[in-house]
C-alpha positions as CSV (number, residue, x, y, z in Angstrom):
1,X,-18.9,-3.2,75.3
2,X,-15.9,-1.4,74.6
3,X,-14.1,-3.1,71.3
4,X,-17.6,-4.3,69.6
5,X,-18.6,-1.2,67.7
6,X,-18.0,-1.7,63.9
7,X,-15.7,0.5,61.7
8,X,-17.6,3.7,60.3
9,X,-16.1,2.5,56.6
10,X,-14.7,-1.2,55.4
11,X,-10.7,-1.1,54.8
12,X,-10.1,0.0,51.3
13,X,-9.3,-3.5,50.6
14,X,-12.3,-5.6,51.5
15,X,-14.2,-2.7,49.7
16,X,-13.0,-3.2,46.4
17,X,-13.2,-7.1,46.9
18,X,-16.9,-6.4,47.8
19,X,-17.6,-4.2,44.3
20,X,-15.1,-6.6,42.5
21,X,-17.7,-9.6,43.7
22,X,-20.6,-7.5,42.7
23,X,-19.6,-6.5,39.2
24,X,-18.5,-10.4,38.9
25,X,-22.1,-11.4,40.2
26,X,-23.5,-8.7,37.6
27,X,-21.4,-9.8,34.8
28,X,-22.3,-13.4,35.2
29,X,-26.1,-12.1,35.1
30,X,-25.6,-10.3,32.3
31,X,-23.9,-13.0,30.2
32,X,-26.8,-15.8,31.6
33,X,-29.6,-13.5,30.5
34,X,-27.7,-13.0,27.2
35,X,-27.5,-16.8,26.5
36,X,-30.8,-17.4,27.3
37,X,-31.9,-14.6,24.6
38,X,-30.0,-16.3,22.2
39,X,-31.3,-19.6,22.5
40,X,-34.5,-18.8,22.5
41,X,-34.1,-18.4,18.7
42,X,-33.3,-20.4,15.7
43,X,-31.4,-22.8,15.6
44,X,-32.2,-24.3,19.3
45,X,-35.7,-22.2,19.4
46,X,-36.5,-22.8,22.6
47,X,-39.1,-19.7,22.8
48,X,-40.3,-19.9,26.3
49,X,-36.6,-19.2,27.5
50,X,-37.7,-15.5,26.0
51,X,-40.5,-15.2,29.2
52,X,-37.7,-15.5,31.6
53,X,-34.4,-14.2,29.8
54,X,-33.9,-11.1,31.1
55,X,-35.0,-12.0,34.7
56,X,-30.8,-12.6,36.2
57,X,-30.4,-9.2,33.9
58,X,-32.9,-7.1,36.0
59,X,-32.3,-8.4,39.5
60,X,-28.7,-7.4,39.4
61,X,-29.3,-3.3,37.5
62,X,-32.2,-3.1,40.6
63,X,-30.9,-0.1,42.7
64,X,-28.4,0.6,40.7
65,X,-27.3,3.9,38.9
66,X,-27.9,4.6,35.5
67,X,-24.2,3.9,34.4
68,X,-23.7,0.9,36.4
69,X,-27.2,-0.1,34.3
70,X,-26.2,0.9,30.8
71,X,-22.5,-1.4,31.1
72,X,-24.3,-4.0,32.4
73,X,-27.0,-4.0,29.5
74,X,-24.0,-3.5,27.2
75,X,-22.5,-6.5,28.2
76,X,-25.6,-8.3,28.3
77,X,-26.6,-6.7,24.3
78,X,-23.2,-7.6,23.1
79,X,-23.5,-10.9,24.1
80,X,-26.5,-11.4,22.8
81,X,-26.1,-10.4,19.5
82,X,-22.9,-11.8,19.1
83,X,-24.7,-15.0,19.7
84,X,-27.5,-14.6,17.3
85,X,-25.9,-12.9,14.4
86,X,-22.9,-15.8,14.4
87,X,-24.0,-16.3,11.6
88,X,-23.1,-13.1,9.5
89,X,-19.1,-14.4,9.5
90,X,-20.6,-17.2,6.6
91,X,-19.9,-13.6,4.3
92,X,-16.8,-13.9,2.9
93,X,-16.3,-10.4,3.1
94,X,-17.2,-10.0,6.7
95,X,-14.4,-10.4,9.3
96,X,-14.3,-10.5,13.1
97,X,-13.9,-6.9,13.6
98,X,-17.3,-6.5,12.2
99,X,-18.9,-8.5,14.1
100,X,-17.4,-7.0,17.2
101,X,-18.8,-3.7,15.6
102,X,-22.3,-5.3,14.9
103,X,-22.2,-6.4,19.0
104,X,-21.1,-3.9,20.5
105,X,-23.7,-1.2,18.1
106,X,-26.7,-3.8,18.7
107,X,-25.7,-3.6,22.6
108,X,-26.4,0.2,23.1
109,X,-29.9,-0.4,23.2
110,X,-29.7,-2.8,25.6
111,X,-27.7,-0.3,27.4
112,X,-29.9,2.3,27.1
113,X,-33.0,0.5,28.0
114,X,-31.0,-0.5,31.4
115,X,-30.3,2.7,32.4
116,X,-33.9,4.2,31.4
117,X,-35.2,1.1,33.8
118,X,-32.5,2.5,36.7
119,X,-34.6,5.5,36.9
120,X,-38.0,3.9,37.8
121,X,-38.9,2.3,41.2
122,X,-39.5,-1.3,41.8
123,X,-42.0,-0.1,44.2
124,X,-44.0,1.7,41.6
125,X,-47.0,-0.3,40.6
126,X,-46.5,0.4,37.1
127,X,-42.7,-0.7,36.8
128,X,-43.3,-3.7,34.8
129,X,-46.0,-2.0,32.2
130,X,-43.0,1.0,32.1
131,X,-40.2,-1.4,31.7
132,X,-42.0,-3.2,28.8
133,X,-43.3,0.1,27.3
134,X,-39.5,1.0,27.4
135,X,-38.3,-1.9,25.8
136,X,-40.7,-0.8,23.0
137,X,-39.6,2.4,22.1
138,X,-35.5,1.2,22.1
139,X,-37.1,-1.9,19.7
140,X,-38.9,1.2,17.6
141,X,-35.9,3.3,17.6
142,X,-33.5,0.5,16.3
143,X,-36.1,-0.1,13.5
144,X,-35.7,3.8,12.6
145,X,-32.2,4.6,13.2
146,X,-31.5,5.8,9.7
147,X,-28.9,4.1,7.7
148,X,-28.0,2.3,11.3
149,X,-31.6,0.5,11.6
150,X,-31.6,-3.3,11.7
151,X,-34.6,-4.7,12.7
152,X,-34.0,-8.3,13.3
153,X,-33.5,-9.8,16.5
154,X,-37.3,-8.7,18.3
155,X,-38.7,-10.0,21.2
156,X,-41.5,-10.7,19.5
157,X,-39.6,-13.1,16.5
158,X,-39.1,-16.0,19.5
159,X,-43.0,-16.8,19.5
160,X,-44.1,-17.2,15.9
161,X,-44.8,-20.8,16.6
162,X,-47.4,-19.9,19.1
163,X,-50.2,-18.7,16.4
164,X,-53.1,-17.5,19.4
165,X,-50.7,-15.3,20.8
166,X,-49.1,-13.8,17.8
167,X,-52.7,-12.6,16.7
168,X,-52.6,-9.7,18.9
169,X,-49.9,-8.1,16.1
170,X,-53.3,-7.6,14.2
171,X,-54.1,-4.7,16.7
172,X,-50.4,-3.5,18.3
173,X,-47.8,-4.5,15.0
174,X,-45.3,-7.0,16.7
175,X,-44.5,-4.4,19.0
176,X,-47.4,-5.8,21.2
177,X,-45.8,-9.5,21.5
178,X,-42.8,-8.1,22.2
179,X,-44.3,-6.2,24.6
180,X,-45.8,-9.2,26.2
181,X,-42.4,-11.0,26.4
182,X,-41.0,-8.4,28.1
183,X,-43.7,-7.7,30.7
184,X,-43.9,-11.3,31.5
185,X,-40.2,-10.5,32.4
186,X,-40.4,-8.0,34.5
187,X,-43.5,-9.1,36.3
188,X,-41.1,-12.6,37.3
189,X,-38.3,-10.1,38.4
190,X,-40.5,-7.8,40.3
191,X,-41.9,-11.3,41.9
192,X,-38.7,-12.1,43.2
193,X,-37.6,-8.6,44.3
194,X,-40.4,-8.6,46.2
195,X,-40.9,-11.9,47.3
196,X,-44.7,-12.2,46.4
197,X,-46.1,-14.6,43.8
198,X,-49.1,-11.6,42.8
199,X,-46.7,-10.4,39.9
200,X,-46.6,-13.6,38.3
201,X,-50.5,-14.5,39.0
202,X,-50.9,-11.3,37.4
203,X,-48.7,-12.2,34.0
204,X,-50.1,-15.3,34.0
205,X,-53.8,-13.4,33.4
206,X,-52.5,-11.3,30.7
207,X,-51.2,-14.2,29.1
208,X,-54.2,-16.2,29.4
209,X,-56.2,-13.0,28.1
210,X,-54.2,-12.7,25.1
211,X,-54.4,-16.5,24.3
212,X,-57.8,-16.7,24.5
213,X,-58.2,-13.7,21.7
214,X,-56.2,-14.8,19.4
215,X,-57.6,-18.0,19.2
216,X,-60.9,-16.7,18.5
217,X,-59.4,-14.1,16.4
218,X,-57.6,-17.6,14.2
219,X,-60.9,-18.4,13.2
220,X,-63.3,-15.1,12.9
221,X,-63.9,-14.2,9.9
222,X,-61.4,-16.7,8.2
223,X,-62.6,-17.4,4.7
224,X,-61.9,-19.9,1.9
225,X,-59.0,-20.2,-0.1
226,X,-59.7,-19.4,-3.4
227,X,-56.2,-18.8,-4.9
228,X,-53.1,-21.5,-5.3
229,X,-50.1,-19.7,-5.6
230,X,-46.4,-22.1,-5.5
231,X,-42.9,-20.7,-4.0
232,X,-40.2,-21.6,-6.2
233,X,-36.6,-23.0,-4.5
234,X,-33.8,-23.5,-7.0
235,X,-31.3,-23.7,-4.3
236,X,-28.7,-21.9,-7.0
237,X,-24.8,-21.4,-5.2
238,X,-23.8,-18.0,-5.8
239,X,-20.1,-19.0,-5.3
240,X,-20.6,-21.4,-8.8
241,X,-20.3,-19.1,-11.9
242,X,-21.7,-22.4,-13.7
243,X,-25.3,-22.6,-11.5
244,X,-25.8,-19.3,-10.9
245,X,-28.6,-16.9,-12.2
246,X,-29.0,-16.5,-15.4
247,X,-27.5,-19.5,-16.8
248,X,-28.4,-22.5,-19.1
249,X,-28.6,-24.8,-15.5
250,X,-30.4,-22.3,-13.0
251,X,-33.0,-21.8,-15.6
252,X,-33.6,-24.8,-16.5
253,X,-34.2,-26.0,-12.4
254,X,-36.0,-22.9,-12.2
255,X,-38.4,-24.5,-15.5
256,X,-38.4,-27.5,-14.1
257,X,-39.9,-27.1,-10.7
258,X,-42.8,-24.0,-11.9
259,X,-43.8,-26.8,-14.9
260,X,-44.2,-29.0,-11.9
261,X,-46.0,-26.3,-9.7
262,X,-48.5,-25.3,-13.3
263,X,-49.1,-29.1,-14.1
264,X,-50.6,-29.3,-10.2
265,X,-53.0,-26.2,-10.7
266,X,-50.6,-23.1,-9.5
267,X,-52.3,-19.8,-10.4
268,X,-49.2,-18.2,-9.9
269,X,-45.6,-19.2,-9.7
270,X,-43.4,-17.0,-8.0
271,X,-39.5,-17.1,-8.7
272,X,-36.7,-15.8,-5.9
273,X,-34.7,-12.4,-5.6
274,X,-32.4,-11.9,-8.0
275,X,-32.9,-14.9,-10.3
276,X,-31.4,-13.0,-13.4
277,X,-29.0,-10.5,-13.6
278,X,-28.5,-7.6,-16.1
279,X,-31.6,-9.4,-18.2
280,X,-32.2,-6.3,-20.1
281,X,-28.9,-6.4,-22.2
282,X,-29.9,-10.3,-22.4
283,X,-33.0,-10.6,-24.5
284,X,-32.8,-14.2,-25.2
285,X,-33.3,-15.0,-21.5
286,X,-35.6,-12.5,-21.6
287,X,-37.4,-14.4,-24.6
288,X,-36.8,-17.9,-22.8
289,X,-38.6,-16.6,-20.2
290,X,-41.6,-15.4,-22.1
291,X,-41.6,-17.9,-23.9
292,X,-42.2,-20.8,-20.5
293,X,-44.9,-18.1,-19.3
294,X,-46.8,-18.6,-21.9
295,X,-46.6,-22.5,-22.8
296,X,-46.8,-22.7,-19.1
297,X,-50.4,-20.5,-19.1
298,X,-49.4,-19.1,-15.6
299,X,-48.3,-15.8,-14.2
300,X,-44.6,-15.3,-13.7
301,X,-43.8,-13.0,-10.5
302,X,-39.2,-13.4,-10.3
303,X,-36.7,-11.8,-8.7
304,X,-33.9,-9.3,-11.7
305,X,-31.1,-6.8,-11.5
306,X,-32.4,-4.0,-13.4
307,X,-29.7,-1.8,-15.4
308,X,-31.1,1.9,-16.6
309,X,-32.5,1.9,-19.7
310,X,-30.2,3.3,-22.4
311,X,-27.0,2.6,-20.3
312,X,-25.8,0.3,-22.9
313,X,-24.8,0.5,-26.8
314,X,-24.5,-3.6,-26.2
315,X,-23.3,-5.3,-23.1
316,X,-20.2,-4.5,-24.3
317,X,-19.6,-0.8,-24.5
318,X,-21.1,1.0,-22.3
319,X,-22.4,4.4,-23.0
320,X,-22.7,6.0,-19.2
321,X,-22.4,4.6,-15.8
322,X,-26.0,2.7,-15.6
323,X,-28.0,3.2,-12.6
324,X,-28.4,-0.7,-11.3
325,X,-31.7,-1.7,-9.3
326,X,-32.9,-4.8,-7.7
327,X,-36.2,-5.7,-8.9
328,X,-39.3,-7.6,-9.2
329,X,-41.4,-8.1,-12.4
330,X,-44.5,-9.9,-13.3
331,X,-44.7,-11.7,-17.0
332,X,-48.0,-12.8,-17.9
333,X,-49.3,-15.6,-20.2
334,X,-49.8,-13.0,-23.1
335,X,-45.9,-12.2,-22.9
336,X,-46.9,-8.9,-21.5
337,X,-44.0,-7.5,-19.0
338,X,-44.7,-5.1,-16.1
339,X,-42.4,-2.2,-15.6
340,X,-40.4,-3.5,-12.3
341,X,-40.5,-2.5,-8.7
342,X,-37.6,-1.5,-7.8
343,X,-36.4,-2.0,-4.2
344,X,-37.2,0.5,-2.0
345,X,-34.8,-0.1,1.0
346,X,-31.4,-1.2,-0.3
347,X,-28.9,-3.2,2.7
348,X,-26.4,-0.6,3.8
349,X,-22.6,-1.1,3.3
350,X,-23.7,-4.0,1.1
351,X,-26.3,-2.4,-1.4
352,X,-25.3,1.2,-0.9
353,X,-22.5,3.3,0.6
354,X,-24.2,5.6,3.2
355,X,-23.2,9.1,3.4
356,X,-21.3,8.5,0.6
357,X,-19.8,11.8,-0.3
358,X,-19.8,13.0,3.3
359,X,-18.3,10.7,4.9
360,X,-15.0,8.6,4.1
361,X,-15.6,5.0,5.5
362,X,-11.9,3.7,6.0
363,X,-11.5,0.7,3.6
364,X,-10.9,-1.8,6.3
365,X,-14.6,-1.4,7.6
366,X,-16.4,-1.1,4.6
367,X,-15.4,-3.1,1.8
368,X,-15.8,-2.5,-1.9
369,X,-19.6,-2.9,-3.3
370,X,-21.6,-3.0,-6.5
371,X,-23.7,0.2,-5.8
372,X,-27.6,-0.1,-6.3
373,X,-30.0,2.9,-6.7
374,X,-33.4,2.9,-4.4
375,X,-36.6,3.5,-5.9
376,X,-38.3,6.1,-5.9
377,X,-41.8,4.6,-5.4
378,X,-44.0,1.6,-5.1
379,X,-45.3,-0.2,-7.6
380,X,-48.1,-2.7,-7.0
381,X,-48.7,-5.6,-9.8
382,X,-52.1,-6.9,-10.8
383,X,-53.1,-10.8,-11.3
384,X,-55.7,-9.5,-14.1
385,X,-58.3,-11.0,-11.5
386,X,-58.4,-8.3,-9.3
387,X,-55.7,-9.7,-7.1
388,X,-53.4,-7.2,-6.7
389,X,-49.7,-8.1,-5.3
390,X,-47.7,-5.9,-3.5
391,X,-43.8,-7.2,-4.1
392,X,-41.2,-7.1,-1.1
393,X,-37.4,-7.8,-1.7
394,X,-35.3,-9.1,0.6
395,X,-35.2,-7.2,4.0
396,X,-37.8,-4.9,3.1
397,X,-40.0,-7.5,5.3
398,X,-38.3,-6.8,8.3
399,X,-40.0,-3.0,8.5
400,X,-43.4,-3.3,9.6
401,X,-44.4,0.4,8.9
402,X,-43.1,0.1,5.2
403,X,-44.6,-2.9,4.1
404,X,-48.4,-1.3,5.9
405,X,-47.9,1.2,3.1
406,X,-47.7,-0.7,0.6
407,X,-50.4,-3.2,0.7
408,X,-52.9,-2.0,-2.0
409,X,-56.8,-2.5,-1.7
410,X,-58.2,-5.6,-1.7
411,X,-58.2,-8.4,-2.3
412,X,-54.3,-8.9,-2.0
413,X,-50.9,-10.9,-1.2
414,X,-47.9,-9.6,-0.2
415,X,-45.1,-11.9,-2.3
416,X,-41.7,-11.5,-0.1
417,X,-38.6,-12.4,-2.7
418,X,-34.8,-13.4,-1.3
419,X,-31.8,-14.7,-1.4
420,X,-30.2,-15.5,1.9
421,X,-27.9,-17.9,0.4
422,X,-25.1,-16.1,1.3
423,X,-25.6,-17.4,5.2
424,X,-25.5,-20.7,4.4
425,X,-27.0,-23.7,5.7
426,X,-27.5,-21.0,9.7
427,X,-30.2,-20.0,11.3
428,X,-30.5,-16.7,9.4
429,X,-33.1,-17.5,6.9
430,X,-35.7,-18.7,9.6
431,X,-35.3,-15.8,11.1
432,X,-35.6,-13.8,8.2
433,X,-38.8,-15.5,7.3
434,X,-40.3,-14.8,11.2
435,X,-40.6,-11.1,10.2
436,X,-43.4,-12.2,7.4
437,X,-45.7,-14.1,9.7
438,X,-46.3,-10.7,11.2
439,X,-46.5,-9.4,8.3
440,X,-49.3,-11.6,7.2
441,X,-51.3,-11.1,10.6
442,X,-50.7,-6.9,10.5
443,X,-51.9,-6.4,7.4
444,X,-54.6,-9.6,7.0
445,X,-53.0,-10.0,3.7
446,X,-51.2,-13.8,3.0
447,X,-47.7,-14.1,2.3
448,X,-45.6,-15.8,-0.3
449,X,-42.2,-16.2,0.4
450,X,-39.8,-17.6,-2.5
451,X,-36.1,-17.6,-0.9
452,X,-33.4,-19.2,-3.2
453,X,-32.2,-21.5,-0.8
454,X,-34.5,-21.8,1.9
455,X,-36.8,-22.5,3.4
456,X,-39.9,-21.2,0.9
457,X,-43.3,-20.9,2.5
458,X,-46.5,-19.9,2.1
459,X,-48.4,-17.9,5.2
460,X,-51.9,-17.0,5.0
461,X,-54.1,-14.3,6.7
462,X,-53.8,-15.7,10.3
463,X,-49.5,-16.0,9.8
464,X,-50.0,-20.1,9.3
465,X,-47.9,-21.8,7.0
466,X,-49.6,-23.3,4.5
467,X,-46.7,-25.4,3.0
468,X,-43.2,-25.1,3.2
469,X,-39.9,-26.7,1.2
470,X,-38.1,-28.4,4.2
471,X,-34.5,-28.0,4.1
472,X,-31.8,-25.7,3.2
473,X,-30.2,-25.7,-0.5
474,X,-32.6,-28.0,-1.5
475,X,-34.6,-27.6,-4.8
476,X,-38.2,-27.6,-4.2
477,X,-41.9,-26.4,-4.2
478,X,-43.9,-24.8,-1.3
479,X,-47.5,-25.0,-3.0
480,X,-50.7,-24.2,-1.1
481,X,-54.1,-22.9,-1.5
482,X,-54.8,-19.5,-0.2
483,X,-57.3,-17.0,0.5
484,X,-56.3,-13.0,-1.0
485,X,-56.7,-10.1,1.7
486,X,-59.4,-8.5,2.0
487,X,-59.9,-7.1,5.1
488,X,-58.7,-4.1,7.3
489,X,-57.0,-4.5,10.9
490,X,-56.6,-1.5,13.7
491,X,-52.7,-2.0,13.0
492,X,-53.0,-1.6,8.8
493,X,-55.5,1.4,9.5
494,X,-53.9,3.1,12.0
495,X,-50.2,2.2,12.1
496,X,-48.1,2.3,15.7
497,X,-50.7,3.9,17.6
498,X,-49.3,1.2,20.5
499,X,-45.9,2.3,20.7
500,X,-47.2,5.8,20.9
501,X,-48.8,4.6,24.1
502,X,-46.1,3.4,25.2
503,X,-43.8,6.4,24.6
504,X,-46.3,8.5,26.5
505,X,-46.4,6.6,29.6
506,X,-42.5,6.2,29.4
507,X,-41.7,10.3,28.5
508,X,-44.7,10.6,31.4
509,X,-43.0,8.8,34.1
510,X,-39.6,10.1,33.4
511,X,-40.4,13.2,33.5
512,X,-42.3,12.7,36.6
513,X,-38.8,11.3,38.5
514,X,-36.9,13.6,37.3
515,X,-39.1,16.3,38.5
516,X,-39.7,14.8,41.5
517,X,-36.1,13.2,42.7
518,X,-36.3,10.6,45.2
């Protein structure tokens, strides 16, 4: 009938009210998936909210074009990581700005994985296996973005309390629980996209599967512990001059708790990063410290600055500029000190200036530091037992592919020293300390973790924690009995051979769409 037929276009008008809807609706999505990210970690921990985070995220990029995608993840990583990093403001130095920075970087690979996901059909069968493959490779290339990579905030970080499932990092590196997280996710968003449940019956089989291995793979070949080593806690404030390393009070907490940890059988005691500063141009600490080895009778692993030998006439006159490391020594009984491992992977704009000399970082970005050098090697320490330890400072744990090169032949521990006192009484250190329980399970090799002020724990083979000091800024002693390293997992022998997998399949499909439009 004459006066029924609908306009050809919608007024101007209702069209932008219609977009300005859907970018609220996607917005909101965004912002939902974000929160749900962030409180699946420490503090609130509610891990399972991981499986279902990024659900609102993908139902509102489906159909959608690349750019719409990559805002919409931007939003969603800015939010996110502004969430989980709150934390990094409890630096004096750091101001809003910077974390606005820290965001909005963290958020482009959200962004990009969006817009790589806009590219692949929902109809494909393979779009969750792709989606979590690409999720992957933007999680690998943050962990190897130069100067720029921070690899913190994973997927696979959420689910360290669920030991049967983490075991699968002992084949795939982390990357394969993060990968499991993620699929999980898009299986439930494909589900509803779709409206059929065989998606999620699908997850839930994977899931199942990847239980049921790891909890034969908890006890296999799990032997005895034969070694007690004890996690020292001195809980020492940085911001008091009169506790902190290096003097008369820190040491004499420090002596305190390891005479504790000796007199209850420790076979070694293991001291946090940075315990003593400059202690080269200080022999009398160094002597004090001798000196407790040996009336203690137990091997000393602790956390110094290191200054270049030679720098100094005396403390007070320096001779040349000295080259400053952060560094881990062992002192045994017989007073005998190893040369130190320096750090490997210094914290940039807080350890080092990156690109110093090419580029000019304005002063209100990067503030003034105390430059440390990078080593130029490992060094690996030996028990005198055939133990052999392979020392980790501070975020070195957080690179899976650095610390596989460094464990030594068996048997073995990794000891993990650091001070995350300068993030208070947050969430930061816990999730600092979910990086070594991968660790432990990649490389089959236990892990000792003495942090400052918290929390200290000991992780065997299998990523359990053995003991553990409770509390933040507490003094205290995580002491536990464990068995050295002394076998070899696919991951440890052949590195990231997953995430080559998934790069293929991902570089594959792409391809494949863009060859092949429509």
């Amino acid at each position: 009938m004459a006066g029924t037929d609908l306009p050809d276009q919608l007024p101007p008008a209702v069209s932008r009210q219609g977009a300005l809807r859907r970018g609220g609706a996607a917005a909101l999505a965004a912002v939902a998936s974000a929160l749900l990210v962030f409180l699946s970690f420490p503090d609130y921990g509610i891990s399972y909210l991981a499986w279902i985070a990024f659900v609102p995220l993908l139902l509102v990029i489906d159909g959608r074009s690349p750019g719409y995608a990559f805002f919409t993840g931007l939003l969603a990583g800015f939010v996110a990581n502004t969430a989980i990093f709150f934390w990094i403001y409890e630096v004096e130095s750091f101001r809003v700005f910077h974390g606005l920075i820290l965001g909005a970087y963290l958020g482009l690979y959200t962004a990009i994985w969006c817009a790589v996901l806009s590219l692949f059909r929902v109809s494909n069968p393979l779009f969750p296996v792709l989606g979590a493959s690409a999720w992957v490779l933007v999680d690998y290339l943050m962990a190897h973005a130069g100067f720029l990579a921070f690899s913190w905030s994973t997927l696979a970080r959420t689910q360290t309390g669920n030991l049967p499932l983490v075991q699968i990092a002992a084949v795939t590196g982390e990357y394969g629980l993060t990968f499991l997280v993620m699929l999980v996710n898009m299986l439930i968003a494909r589900a509803l996209m779709r409206r059929s449940w065989n998606p999620v019956v699908t997850g839930a089989v994977v899931i199942a599967a990847a239980h049921a291995w790891g909890s034969w793979w908890l006890d296999v070949a799990d032997p005895a512990p034969v070694l007690r080593v004890a996690a020292i806690q001195p809980a020492l404030e940085r911001r008091d001059p009169g506790t902190g390393p290096g003097t008369d009070e820190a040491l004499a907490v420090l002596e305190e708790l390891s005479l504790e940890a000796a007199n209850s059988g420790a076979d070694l005691l293991v001291w946090p990063e940075s315990v003593i500063y400059d202690w080269r141009a200080y022999p009398e600490i160094v002597n004090r410290v001798t000196a407790f080895v040996a009336g203690a009778g137990v091997p000393l692993l602790l956390g110094v600055s290191e200054n270049e030998k030679f720098a100094y006439v005396d403390r007070d006159h320096p001779t040349t500029k000295p080259k400053r490391y952060n560094s881990a020594v062992l002192v045994m009984p017989d007073s005998e000190i190893s040369e130190p491992y320096n750090k490997n992977l210094l914290v940039p704009f807080a350890e080092y200036t990156p690109l110093e000399g090419i580029v000019s970082w304005p002063e209100w970005l990067v503030s003034e530091i105390l430059p440390l050098e990078p080593a130029e090697g490992y060094r690996h320490f030996s028990l005198g037992n055939d133990v052999m330890i392979a020392p980790v400072i501070c975020w070195e744990n957080l690179f899976a592919d650095f610390v596989r090169l460094a464990i030594p032949e068996a048997p073995r521990m990794l000891v993990h020293i650091v001070n995350d006192s300068w993030f208070g009484k947050s969430p930061a250190s816990i999730q600092h300390n979910a990086a070594s329980v991968f660790r432990a399970i990649e490389n089959d090799t236990p892990v000792i973790v003495a942090s400052n002020t918290g929390p200290s724990v000991i992780i065997d083979r299998r990523g359990r924690v053995m003991d553990a000091v409770d509390g933040l800024f507490t003094p205290g002693i995580a002491i536990a009995e464990v068995a050295p390293g002394d076998g070899v997992t696919f991951y440890s022998r052949n590195g990231d051979v997953f995430v080559f997998l998934c790069a293929l399949l991902v570089f594959a499909a792409i391809a494949r769409r863009l060859l092949r439009p429509g």
